[in-house]
C-alpha distance (Angstrom), angle and dihedral (degrees) to the residues before:
residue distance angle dihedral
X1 . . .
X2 3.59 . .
X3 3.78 120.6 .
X4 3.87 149.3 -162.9
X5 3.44 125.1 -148.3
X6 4.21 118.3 -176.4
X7 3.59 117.9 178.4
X8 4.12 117.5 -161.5
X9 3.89 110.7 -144.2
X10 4.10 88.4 -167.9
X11 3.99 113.2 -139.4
X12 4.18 96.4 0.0
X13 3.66 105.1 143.1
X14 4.01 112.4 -150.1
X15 4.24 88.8 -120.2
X16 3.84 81.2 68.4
X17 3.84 108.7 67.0
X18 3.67 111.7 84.9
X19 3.78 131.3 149.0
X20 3.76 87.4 -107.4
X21 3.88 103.3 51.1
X22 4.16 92.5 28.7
X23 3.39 112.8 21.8
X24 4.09 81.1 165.2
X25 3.77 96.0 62.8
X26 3.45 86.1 33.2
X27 3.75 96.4 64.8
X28 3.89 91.4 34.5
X29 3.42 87.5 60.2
X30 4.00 100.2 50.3
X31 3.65 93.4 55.0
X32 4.41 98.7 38.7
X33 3.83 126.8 39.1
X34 3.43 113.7 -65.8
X35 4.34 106.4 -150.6
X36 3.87 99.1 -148.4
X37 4.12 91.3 -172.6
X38 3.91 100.0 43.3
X39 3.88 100.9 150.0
X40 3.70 130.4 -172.5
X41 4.02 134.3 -127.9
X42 3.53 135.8 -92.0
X43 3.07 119.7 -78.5
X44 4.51 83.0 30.9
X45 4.30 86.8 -138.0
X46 3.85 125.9 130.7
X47 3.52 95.8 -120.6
X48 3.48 104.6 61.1
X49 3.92 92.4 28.7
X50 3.88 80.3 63.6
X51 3.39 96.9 60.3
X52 3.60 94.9 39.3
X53 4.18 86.9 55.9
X54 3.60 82.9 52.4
X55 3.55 103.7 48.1
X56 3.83 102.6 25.7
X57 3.67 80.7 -134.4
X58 3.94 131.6 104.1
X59 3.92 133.8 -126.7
X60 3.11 92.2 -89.1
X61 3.77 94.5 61.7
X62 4.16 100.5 21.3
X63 3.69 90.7 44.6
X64 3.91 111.0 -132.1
X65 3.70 102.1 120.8
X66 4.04 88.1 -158.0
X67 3.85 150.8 -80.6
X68 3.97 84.3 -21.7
X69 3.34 130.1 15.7
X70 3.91 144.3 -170.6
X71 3.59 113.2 -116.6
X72 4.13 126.5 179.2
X73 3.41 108.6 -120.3
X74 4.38 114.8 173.6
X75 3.97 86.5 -21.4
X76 3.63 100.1 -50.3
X77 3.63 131.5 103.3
X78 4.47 113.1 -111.9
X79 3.47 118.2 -166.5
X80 3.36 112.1 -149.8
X81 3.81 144.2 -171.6
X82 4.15 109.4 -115.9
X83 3.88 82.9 -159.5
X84 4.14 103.5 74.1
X85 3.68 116.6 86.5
X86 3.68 91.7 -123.6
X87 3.79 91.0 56.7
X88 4.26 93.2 98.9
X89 3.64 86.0 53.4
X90 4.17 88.9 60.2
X91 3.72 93.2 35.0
X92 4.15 91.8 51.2
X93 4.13 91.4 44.4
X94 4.03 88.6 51.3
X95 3.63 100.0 40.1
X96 3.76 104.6 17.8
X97 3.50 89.8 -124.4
X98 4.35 144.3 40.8
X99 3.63 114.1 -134.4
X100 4.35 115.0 11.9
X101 3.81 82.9 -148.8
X102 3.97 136.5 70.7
X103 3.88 121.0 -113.1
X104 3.75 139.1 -129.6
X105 4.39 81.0 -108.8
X106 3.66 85.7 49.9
X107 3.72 96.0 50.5
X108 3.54 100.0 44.9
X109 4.01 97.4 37.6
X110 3.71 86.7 117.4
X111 3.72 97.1 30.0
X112 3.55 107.9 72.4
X113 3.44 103.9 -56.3
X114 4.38 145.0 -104.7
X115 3.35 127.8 -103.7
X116 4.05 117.4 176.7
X117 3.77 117.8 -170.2
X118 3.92 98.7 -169.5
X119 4.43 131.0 177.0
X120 3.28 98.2 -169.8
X121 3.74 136.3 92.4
X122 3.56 119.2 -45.7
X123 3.38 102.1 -115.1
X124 3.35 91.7 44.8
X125 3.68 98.3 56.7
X126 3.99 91.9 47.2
X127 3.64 94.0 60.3
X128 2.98 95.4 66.2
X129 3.97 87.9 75.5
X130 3.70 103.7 -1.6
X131 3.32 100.9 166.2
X132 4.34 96.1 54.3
X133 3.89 105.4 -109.2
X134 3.40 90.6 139.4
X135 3.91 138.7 -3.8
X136 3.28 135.5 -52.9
X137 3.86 125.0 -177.3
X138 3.88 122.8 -168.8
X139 4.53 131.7 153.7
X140 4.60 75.9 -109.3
X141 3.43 103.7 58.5
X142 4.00 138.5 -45.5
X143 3.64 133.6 -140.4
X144 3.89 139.3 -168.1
X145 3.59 125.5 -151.4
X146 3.93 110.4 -60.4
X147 3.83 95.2 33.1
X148 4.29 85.5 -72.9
X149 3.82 104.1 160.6
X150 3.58 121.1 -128.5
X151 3.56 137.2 176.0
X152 4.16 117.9 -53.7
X153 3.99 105.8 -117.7
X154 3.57 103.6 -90.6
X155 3.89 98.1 -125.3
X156 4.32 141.2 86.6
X157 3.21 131.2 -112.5
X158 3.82 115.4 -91.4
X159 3.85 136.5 35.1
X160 3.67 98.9 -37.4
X161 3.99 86.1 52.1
X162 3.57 91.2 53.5
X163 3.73 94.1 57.3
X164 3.25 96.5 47.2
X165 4.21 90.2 43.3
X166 4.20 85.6 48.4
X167 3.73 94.1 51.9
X168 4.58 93.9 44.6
X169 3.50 76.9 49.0
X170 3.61 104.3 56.1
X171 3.90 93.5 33.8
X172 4.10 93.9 44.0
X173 3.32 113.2 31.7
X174 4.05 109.2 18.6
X175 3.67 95.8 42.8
X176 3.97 101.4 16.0
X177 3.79 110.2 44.1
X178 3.19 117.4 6.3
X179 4.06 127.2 -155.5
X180 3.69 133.0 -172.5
X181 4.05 85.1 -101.9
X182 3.29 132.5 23.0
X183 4.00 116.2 -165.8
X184 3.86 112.8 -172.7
X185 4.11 113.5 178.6
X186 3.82 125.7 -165.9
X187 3.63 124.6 -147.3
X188 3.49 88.8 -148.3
X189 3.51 146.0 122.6
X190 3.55 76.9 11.8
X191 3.51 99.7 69.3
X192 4.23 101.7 40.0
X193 4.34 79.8 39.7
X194 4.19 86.3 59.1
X195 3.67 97.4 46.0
X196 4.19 98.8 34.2
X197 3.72 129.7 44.5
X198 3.73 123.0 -93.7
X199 4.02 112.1 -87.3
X200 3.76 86.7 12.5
X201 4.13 114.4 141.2
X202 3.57 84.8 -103.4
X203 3.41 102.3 52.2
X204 3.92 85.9 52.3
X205 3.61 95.1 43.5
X206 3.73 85.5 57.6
X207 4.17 100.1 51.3
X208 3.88 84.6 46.7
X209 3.71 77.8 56.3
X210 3.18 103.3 57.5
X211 3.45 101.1 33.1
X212 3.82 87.7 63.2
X213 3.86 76.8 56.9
X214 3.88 100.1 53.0
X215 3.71 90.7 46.4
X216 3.61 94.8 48.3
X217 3.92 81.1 54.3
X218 3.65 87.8 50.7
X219 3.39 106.0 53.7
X220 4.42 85.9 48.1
X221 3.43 89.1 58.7
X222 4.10 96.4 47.0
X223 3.59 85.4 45.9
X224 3.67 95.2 60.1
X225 3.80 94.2 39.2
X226 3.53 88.5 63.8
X227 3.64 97.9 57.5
X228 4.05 81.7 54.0
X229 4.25 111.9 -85.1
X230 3.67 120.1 144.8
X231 3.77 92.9 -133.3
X232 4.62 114.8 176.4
X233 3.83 99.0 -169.0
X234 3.65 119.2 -163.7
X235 3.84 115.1 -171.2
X236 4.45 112.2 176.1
X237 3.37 140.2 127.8
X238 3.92 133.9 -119.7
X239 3.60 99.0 -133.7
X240 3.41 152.2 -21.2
X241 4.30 131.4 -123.5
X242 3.89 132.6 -124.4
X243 3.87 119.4 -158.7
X244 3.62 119.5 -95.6
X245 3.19 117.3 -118.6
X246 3.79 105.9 166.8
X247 3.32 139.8 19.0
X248 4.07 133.2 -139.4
X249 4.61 121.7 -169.8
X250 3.46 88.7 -147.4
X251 3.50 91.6 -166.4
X252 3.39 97.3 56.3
X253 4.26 92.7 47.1
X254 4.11 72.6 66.7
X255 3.62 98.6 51.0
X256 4.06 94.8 45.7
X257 4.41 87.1 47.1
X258 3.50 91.5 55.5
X259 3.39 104.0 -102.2
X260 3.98 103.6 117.3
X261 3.71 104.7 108.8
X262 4.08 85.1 56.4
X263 3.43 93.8 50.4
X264 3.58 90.4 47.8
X265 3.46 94.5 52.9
X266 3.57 93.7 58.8
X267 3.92 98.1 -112.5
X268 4.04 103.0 95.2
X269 3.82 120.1 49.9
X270 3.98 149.7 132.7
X271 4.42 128.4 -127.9
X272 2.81 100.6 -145.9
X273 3.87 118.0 -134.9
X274 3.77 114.5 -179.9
X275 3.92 106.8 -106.1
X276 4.21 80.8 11.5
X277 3.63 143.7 67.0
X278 3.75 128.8 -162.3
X279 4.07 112.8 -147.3
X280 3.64 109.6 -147.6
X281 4.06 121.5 175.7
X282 3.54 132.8 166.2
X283 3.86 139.3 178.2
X284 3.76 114.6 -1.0
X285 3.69 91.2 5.1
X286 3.80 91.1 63.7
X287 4.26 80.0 82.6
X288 3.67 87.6 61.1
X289 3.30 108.4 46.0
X290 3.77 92.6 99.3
X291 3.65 95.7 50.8
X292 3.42 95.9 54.6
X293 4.07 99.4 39.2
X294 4.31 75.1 54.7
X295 3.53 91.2 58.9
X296 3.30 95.2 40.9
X297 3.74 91.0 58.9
X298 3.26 88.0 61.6
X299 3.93 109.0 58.2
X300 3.72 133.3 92.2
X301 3.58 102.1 -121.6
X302 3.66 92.8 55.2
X303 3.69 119.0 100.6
X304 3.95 102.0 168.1
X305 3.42 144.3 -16.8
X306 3.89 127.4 -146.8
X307 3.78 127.1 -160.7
X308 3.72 141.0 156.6
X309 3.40 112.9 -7.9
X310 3.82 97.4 -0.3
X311 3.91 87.8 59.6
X312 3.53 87.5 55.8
X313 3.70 97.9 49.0
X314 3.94 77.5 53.6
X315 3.57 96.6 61.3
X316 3.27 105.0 -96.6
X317 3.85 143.0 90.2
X318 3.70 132.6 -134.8
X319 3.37 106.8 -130.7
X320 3.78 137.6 108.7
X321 3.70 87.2 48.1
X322 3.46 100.0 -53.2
X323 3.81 115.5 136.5
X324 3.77 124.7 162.5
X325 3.83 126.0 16.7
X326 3.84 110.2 -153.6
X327 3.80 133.4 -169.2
X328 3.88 115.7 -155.9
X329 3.86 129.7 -121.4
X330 3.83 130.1 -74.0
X331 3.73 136.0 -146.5
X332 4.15 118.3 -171.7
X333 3.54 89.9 -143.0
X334 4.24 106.6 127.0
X335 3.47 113.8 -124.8
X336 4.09 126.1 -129.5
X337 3.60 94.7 -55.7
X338 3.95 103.7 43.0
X339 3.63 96.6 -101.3
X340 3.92 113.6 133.4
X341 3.51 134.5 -110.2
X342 3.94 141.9 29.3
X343 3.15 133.1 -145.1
X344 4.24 142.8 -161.7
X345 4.18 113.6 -125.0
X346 3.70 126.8 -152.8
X347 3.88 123.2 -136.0
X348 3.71 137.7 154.3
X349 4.03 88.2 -160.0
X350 3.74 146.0 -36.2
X351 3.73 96.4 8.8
X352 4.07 91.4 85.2
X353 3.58 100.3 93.5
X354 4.05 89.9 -176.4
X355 3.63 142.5 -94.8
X356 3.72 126.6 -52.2
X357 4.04 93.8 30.5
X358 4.15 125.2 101.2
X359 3.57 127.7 -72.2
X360 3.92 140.4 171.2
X361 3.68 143.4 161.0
X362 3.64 109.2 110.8
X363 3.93 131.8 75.1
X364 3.75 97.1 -81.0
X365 4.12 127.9 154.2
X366 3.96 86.9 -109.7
X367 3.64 117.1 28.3
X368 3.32 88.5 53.5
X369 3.75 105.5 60.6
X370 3.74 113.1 80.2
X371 3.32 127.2 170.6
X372 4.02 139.5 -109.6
X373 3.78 133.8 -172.1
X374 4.01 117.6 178.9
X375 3.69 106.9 -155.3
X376 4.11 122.2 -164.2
X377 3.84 133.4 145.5
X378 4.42 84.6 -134.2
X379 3.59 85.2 54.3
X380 3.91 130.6 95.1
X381 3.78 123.9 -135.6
X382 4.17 98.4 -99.1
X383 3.68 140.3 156.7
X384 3.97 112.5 -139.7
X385 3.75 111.6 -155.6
X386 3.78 98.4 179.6
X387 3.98 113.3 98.5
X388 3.67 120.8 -82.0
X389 3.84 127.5 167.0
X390 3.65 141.5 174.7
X391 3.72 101.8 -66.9
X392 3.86 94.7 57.0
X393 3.92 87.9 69.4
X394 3.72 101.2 71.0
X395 4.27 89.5 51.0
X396 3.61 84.9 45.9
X397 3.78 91.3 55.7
X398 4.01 101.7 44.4
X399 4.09 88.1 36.6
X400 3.94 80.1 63.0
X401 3.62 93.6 42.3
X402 3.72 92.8 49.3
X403 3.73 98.7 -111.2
X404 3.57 130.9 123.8
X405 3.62 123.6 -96.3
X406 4.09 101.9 161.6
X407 4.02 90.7 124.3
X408 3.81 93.2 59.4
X409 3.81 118.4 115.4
X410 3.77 79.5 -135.9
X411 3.98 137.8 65.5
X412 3.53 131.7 -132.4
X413 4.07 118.3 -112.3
X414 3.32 117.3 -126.2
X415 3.63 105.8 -123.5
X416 3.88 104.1 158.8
């Protein structure tokens, strides 16, 4: 049997692989096909990057507008955090359904199988087979295909839980039981890169992390080519971070414009995104809308704003109330440890985690430049400068597998 293997290196901006800092990925990418201009989604946030890797679609086709996300819930507008486990349950009550397009699980339910072994939040790990084709393991909960429980992977969040996650991995599903893909996702840099500044000794402790990881990966994959499997692997990122260097309470900017009895009657209100902010408005606030994308134009820590047809070029419809996307201000200046670029963050609460850390969500230079390696013993050692992004993995994968993939958003890369 053919199979796919994708590995998630959460947060790793392309600028960051080097021979120095990851000889792993390095290496990997000297012998495979190295994508030079991988780019992320709209909004650039793990949750709906999932989906799009496992749809090859983007929001505005698979239907998770982000990392939060507006739903309408007995006429009012809810935002709500993709991350939770219970966050299907809301999405499926307000939209009678989770993602409007099939999955990689779904396609290959009856073709050998998917098994994703995921650190991350979550939400983030169930979309990428919400509705149980396959299996999904994660420390919050695991299912099999049907909804059949099954034991919640044994590990913690953060580095540690990503060594332990890469060895089960290797051991259970690379070597043990195989499955026509095989989707493992690391929490970090992602995690140290949220919680430590950008260039920091933690955040480079934490790539030489997992690049240990990817080439431990590697190496189990050569290893089992050479007793004779047809193994693609696919090893990338979904975005990369930019340092915060400001920070905006959305909902309050609401409350001092004179917009608080809307918001509090559920009809005007902002996902927040990181470096982005979705708009979403509703009823009486419909007659607003204007006003407030004017004042909007008009502050500091706005960069752009995206509506109509411009959202949709970004990725992403508006529809269920959703009616602006907007990516906040930058500033060259470097941060602490020389490295370029800062950005304003959006929150309504305990999601700031400070100035100084990593951030992304919006269309910036950096957070929006993943990376992507395509790794097969048929393939030559190239660099591909056209554009790729994250929806051209999953048509890469069933192309490989033999399966169709011609109603995919995204194309498959030519590798061979």
């Amino acid at each position: 049997m053919k199979r796919a293997v994708y590995v998630n290196c959460d947060g790793l901006c392309t600028d960051w692989i080097s021979a120095e800092r990851t000889p792993a990925l390095a290496a990997l990418s000297a012998r495979g096909l190295r994508c030079a201009e991988h780019r992320a989604i709209f909004p650039s946030v793990t949750r709906a990057s999932a989906a799009a890797v496992a749809t090859g679609c983007r929001p505005i086709r698979h239907g998770l507008h982000g990392n939060r996300m507006g739903l309408l819930e007995d006429g009012r507008i809810v935002v709500r955090d993709a991350g939770p486990p219970d966050f299907r349950g809301h999405m499926r009550k307000a939209l009678g359904r989770t993602l409007r397009v099939p999955t990689m699980s779904q396609r290959v339910a009856k073709q050998g199988g998917f098994v994703a072994y995921s650190n991350v939040s979550p939400g983030a790990a169930y979309f990428l087979d919400p509705d149980e084709h396959g299996e999904v393991r994660h420390r919050a909960g695991s299912y099999g295909p049907g909804g059949l429980v099954v034991p919640p992977l044994p590990v913690k969040a953060g580095l540690q839980g990503d060594i332990a996650m890469a060895d089960l991995f290797c051991d259970e599903v690379l070597r043990g039981r195989p499955r026509a893909i095989s989707v493992m996702w690391f929490g970090d840099p992602d995690l140290t890169m949220h919680n430590a500044p950008i260039g920091s000794p933690a955040h480079m402790a934490a790539l030489a992390q997992i690049d240990e990881l990817v080439g431990k990966v590697a190496a189990t994959v050569d290893a089992l080519r050479a007793k004779g499997e047809d193994i693609l692997l696919i090893v990338g990122s979904d975005h990369g971070h930019e340092t915060v260097g400001n920070g905006i309470n959305v909902t309050a900017w609401l409350d001092e414009n004179g917009y608080s009895a809307l918001r509090e009657a559920g009809q005007l209100g902002f996902a927040t995104q990181g470096t982005a902010t979705l708009l979403y408005a509703i009823g009486e606030a419909e007659r607003v809308v204007q006003s407030v994308l004017g004042k909007l134009k008009d502050e500091p820590w706005v960069g752009g704003i995206a509506t109509g047809v411009e959202l949709e070029q970004l990725g992403i419809a508006p529809e269920g109330g959703l009616v602006a996307g907007i990516s906040l201000a930058r500033k060259p200046e470097p941060n602490d440890f020389g490295v370029a670029g800062q950005r304003w963050a959006a929150f309504n609460g305990s999601e700031f985690k400070g100035l100084g850390f990593g951030q992304h969500g919006g269309w910036g230079p950096d957070e929006t430049r993943p990376f992507l390696i395509v790794d097969h013993p048929a393939g030559k050692p190239a660099r591909r400068t056209e554009r790729t992004s994250l929806i051209d993995i999953a048509p890469t994968i069933l192309t490989f597998l033999g399966l169709p993939a011609d109603d995919m958003e995204g194309k498959p890369i030519a590798w061979g």
